[in-house]
C-alpha atoms as one frame of an Amber mdcrd trajectory, in Angstrom:
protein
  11.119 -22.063  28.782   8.439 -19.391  29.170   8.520 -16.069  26.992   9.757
 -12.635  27.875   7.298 -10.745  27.957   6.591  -6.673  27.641   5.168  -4.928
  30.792   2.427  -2.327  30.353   5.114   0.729  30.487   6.755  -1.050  27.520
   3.240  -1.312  25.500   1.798   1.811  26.687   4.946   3.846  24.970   4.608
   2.342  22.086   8.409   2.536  21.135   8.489  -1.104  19.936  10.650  -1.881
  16.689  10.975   1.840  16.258  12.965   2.739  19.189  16.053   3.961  17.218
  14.811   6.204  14.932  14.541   9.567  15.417  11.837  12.168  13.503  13.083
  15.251  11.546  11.001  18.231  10.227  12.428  18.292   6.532  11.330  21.819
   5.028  11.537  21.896   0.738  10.631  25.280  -0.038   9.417  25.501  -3.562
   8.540  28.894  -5.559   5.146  28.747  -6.736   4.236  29.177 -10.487   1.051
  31.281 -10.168   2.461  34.002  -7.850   6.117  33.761  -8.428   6.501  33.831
  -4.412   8.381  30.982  -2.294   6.111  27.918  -0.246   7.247  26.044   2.409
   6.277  22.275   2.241   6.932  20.630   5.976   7.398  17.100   6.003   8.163
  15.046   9.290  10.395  12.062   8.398  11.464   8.940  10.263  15.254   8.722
   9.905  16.967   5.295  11.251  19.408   4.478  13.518  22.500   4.803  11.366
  20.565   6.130   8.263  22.426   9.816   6.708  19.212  12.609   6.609  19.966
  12.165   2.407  19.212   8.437   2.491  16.246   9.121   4.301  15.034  11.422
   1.752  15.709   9.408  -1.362  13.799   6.668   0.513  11.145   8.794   1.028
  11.355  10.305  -2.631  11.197   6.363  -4.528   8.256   5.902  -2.254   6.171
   8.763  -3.883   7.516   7.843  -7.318   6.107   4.745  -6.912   2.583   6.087
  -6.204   2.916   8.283  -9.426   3.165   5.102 -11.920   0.467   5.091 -14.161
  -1.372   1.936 -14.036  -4.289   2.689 -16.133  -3.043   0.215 -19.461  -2.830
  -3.072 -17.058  -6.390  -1.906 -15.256  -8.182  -2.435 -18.420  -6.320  -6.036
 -19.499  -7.425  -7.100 -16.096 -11.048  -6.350 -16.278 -10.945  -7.987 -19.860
  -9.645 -11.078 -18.571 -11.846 -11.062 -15.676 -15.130 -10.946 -17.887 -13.231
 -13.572 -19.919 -13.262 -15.539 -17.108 -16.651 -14.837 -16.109 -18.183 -15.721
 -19.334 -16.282 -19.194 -19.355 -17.829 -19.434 -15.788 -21.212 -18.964 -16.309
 -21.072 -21.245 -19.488 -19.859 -24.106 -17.382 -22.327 -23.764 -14.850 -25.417
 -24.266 -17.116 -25.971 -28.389 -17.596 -28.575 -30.240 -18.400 -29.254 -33.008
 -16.115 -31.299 -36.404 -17.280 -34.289 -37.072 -15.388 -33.815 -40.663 -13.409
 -36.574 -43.076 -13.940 -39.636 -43.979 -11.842 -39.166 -40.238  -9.843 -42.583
 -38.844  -9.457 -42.582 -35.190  -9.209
């Protein structure tokens, strides 16, 4: 059975697996410490087929919490454990190897 497959209208739009969604322009305004006056942050986000505008948001807010986790404690186990490693390494790759005899060098 041979494959369906996309014409080059279809490719050229580009509206794949996202075909459903439709973009909003989310504005948070936000009053600003040094001056005391109100910013505007604009956003543009992808809401689903389905999806409520506040899903869509707390979506969008785990995925920035995320990026805010401090990894900095399990950086510096890693990079022990990989000189660990690399010490055990180079260790095993140093052997001494008998000479076999009647070789003429």
């Amino acid at each position: 059975m041979a494959k369906k497959q996309k014409s080059f209208a279809d490719k050229a739009s580009g509206r794949g697996g996202d075909a459903d969604a439709t973009m909003v322009k989310y504005v948070k305004s936000v009053k600003s410490e040094k001056t005391g006056f109100w910013r505007f942050n604009e956003q543009m986000i992808k809401v689903r087929e389905g999806e409520d505008l506040n899903a869509a948001l707390k979506r969008m807010d785990e995925a920035s919490n995320l990026v805010d986790i401090d990894l900095s404690g399990f950086v510096s186990n890693e990079d022990d454990k990989k000189e660990d490693v690399a010490d055990s390494n180079n260790e095993s790759d140093v052997a001494t190897v008998p000479d076999a005899k009647g070789e003429e060098e």
